[in-house]
N, C-alpha and C positions, 0 to 999 in steps of 0.2 A: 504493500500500500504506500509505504513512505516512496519507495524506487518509483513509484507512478507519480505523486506527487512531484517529485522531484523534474521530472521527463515536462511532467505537464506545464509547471513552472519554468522550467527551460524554454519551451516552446513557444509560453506569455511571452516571454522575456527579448525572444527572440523577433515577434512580429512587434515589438513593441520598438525594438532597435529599425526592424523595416519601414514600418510607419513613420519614425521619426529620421529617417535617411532619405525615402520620399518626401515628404513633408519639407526637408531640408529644400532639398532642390526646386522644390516651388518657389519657397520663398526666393530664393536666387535667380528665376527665371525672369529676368529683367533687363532690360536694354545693357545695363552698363555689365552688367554680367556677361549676357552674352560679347556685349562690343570686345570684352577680355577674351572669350572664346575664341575670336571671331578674328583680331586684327594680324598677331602672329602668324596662325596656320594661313590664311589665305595669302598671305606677305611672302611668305618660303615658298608657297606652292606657285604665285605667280613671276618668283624671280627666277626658280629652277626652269620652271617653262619655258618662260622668255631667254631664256641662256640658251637653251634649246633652237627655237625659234630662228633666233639671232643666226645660228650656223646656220641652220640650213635655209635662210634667204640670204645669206652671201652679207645678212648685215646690212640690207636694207627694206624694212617692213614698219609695220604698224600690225601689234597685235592686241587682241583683249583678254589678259587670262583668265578676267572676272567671267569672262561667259564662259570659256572652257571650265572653270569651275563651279558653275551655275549647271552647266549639263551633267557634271559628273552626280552633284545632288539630285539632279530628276532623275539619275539611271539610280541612285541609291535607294530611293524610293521606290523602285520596283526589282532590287536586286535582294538575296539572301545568301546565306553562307559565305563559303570563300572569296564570291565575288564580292558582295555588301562588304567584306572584310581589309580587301583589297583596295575599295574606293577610301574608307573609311580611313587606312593608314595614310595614304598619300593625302586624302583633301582636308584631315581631321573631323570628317562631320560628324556629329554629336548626334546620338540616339534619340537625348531625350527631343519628347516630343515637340515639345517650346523650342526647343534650339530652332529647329525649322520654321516653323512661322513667326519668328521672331525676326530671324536672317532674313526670310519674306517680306517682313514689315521694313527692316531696313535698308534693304535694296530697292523696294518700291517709292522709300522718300529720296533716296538719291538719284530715282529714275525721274522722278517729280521736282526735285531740284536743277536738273538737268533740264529738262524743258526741251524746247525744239532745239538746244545744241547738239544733243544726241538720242538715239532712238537701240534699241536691240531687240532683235525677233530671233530666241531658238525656236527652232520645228523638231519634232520627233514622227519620226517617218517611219510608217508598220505597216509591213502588206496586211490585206485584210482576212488573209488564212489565218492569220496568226492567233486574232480574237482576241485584243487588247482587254484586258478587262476593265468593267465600267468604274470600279473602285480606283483603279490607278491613273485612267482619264482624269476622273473629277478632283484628285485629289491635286494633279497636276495644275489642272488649270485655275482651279479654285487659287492656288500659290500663286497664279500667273509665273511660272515656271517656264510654261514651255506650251506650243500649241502642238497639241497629238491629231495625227492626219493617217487615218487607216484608211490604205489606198490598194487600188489593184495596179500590183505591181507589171501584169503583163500590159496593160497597158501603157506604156514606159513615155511617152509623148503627152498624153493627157495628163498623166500625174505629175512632172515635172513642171507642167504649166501652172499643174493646181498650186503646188509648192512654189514657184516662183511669183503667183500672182499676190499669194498673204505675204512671202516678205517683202516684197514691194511694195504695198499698200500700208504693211506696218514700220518701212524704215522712210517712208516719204516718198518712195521713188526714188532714192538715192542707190540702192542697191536692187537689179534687177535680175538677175542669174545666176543666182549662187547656187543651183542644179541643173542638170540637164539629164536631158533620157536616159544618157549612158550607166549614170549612178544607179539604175534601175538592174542593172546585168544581175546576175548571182549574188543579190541581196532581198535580206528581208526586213532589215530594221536601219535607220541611219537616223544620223544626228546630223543636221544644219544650224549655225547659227550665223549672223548678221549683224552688225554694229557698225552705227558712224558716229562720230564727230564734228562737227563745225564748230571752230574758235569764235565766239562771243567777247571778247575782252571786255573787263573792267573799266582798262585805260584803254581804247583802239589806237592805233597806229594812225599816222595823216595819210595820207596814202600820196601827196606830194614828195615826200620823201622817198618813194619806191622806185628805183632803180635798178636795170641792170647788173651786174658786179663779177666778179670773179670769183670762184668755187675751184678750191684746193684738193687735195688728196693729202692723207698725213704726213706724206714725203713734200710736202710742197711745190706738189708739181700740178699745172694747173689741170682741172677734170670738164670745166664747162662754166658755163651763166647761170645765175639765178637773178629772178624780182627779188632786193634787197630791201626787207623793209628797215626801218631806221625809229628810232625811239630814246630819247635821251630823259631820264627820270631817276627817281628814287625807288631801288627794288632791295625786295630780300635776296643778297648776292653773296654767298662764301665759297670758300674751297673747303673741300672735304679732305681729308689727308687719307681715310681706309680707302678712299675708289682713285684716288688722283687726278679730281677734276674737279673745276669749277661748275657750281649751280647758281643758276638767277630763276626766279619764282614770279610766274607771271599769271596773278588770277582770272580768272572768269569772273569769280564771285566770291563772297566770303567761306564758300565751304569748298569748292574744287577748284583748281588751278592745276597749268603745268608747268613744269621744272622740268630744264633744260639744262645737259650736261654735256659739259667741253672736256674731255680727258685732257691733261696735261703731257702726257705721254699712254702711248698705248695706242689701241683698238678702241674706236667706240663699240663697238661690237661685242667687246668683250665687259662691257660696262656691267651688264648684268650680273655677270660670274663672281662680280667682285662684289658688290651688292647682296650677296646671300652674304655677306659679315656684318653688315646694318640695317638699321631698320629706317623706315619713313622718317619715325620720332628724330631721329639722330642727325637729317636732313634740316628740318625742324628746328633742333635746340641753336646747331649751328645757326640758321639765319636769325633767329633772337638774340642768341648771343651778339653777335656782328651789329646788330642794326641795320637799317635800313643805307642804302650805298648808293650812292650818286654815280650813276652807270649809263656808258654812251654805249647803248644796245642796236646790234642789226640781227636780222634772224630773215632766213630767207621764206617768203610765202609758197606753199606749197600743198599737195596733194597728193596721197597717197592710198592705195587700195592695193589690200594682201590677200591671194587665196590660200588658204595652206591647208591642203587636202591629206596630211600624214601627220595628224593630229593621234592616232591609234599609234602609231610608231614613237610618238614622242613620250603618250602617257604608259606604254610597254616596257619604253625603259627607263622610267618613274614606279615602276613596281606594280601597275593596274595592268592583267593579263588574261584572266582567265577570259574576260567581258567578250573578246573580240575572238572566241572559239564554240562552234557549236558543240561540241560534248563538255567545254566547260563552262560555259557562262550559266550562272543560276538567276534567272529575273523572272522564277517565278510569281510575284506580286504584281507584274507586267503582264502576264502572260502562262498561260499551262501549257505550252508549246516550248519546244525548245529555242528560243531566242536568242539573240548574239546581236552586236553591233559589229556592222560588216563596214563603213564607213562613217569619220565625220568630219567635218568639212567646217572652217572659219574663214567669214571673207569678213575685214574690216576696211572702215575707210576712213579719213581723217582729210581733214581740208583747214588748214592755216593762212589766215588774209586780214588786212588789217581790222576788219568789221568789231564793233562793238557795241555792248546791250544800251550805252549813254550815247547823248550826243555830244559829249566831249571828245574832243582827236589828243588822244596823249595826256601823261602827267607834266605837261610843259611848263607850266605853271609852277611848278617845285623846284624848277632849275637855280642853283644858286651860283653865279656868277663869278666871285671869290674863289672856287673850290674847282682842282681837274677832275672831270668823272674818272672813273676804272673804262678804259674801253674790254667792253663782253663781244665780240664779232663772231657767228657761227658761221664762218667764211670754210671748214672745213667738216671733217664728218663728227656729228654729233647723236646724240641719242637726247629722250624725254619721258617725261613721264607724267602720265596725265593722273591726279587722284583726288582721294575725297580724304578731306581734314578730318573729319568724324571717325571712320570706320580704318582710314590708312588703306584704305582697299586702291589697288592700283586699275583705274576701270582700263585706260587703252596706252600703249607704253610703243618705242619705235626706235629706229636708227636711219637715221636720215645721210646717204652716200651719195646716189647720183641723182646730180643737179640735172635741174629743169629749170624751163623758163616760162613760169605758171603764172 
């Protein structure tokens, strides 16, 4: 009788510690919670990418890792076992339930903050053999995660229409063809996503200033012309000493901006790899510390659009593998079928031009006369990075090589 007691008492004891371990975690489940969750893992995973990235476009691209890492959470969502296992180590996503619609909520205000500067449409593409289940549709879209389109794949012309008409309509018309029939071959499941940018400035550029100019290579030997635009003002401007380059910070707004990186020696290219030693923050403390710098800025206006169709090769050797095999992938929660993603595909675009949300041209006005600025001149190859001050989430990040005259 007492050994039963004893058991039974254990057993209280026991959901009494479960109750209050759950319990814990609710009360935790709170923006500033999750925003700790949330700014590391997504920091690491979009600089190892982007380092990625960077080689195999020769180091001149525009990419968004926030969406490649937006897709891996909707495949999480319909993945189990090894594979659920797999996402979960590389992207850190968090089981508990909050985590997810929290990140929801917070990703939706930065998409809302953004405004018509930028737009992003992932598609999840499932022949309609497959018989997506209606729990993982709804839960998808309910998140605005990703828009689920069960198509018939033999019809390989009408579905890529269908597919290229929603993300055209949902990035503005700026992006029109990021599929075509062919993606249709010996596939059952694929991921698209889409994202652009247009620079909004704070402070715009005069566009009188916009010239011509000369474009370097890091050997100084000349590579071509660019529209140089020109900007003389007060910016957050340091050198970092872990990456070897100069940064100057140039807002949209008070919560996103990009930063703009001039290696001092090196590779712009190689900007990233260095970059997994710091963080956003650390970008940051330096230009508070420094103060604000009286800088005669050029940055050449420009346009950029990246397809990068070997996004599976990149996150395979990031450690996610099983996903992209049909006798491994498990997304059972997707699907009772055997499922696999067989392709996905990121096409981003970025367009840089004096324009801005005032109608003020420049911080011209702050010039002080007495003082030499710092000349900042991206007359050779440089790299940026577009993010949000809140989350440190890097939305669209690039290395800018060969000159154009945009």
């Amino acid at each position: 009788m007492l050994i039963k007691c004893l058991v039974f008492a254990n057993m209280k004891l026991l959901i009494l510690l479960l109750c209050a371990f759950v319990s814990g975690n609710r009360l935790h489940c709170n923006e500033q919670s999750i925003l700790l969750r949330l700014r590391k893992p997504t920091y690491e995973f979009s600089v190892r990418i982007l380092d990625r990235v960077s080689h195999v476009t020769d180091g001149h691209f525009v990419y968004s890792p926030l969406s490649t890492w937006l897709q891996l959470l909707a495949l999480a969502d319909g993945a189990q076992g090894n594979t659920l296992n797999e996402i979960i180590s590389v992207t850190r996503y968090h089981r508990m339930l909050c985590f997810r619609k929290m990140v929801n909520e917070i990703i939706n205000s930065l998409d809302e903050e953004l405004g018509t500067m930028g737009k992003r449409r992932s598609v999840i593409v499932i022949d309609k053999l497959l018989e997506v289940k209606d729990s993982y549709k709804a839960k998808i879209e309910k998140l605005n995660a990703a828009k689920v389109m069960s198509l018939n794949f033999k019809n390989k012309i009408q579905s890529a229409d269908k597919v290229n008409e929603i993300i055209a309509m949902d990035t503005n018309g700026v992006i029109t063809d990021s599929v075509d029939a062919q993606d249709f071959n010996m596939s059952v499941l694929f991921m698209t996503d889409t994202a652009y940018m247009k620079a909004d400035w704070k402070y715009p550029f005069n566009p009188v200033y916009t010239k011509p100019e000369p474009f370097y290579t890091n050997e100084n030997v000349l590579k071509g012309e660019v529209n140089m635009m020109h900007q003389i003002g007060f910016f957050n401007f340091t050198y970092i000493p872990f990456i070897k380059a100069h940064a100057l910070e140039l807002p949209f707004n008070e919560r996103v901006s990009m930063i703009f990186l001039l290696p001092s020696n090196g590779l712009a290219s190689d900007m990233f790899w260095f970059m997994k030693d710091i963080r956003l923050m650390t970008i940051y403390s330096l230009f508070k510390s420094n103060g604000l710098q009286l800088v005669n800025f050029k940055v050449p206006r420009f346009k950029q659009t990246t397809t990068i169709d070997n996004i599976p090769e990149l996150l395979y050797d990031m450690g996610i593998k099983s996903i992209f095999y049909p006798h491994l992938a498990n997304l059972r929660s997707l699907s009772e079928y055997n499922a696999f993603i067989s392709l996905m595909v990121n096409v981003d675009d970025i367009e840089v031009t004096e324009k801005g949300v005032s109608g003020n041209v420049g911080p011209e006005f702050l010039i002080s006369p007495d003082k030499d600025p710092i000349d900042f001149f991206l007359n050779r190859p440089f790299a940026y990075v577009i993010a949000d001050k809140i989350t440190d989430v890097i939305i669209f990040a690039g290395v800018y090589t060969n000159p154009s005259l945009y």
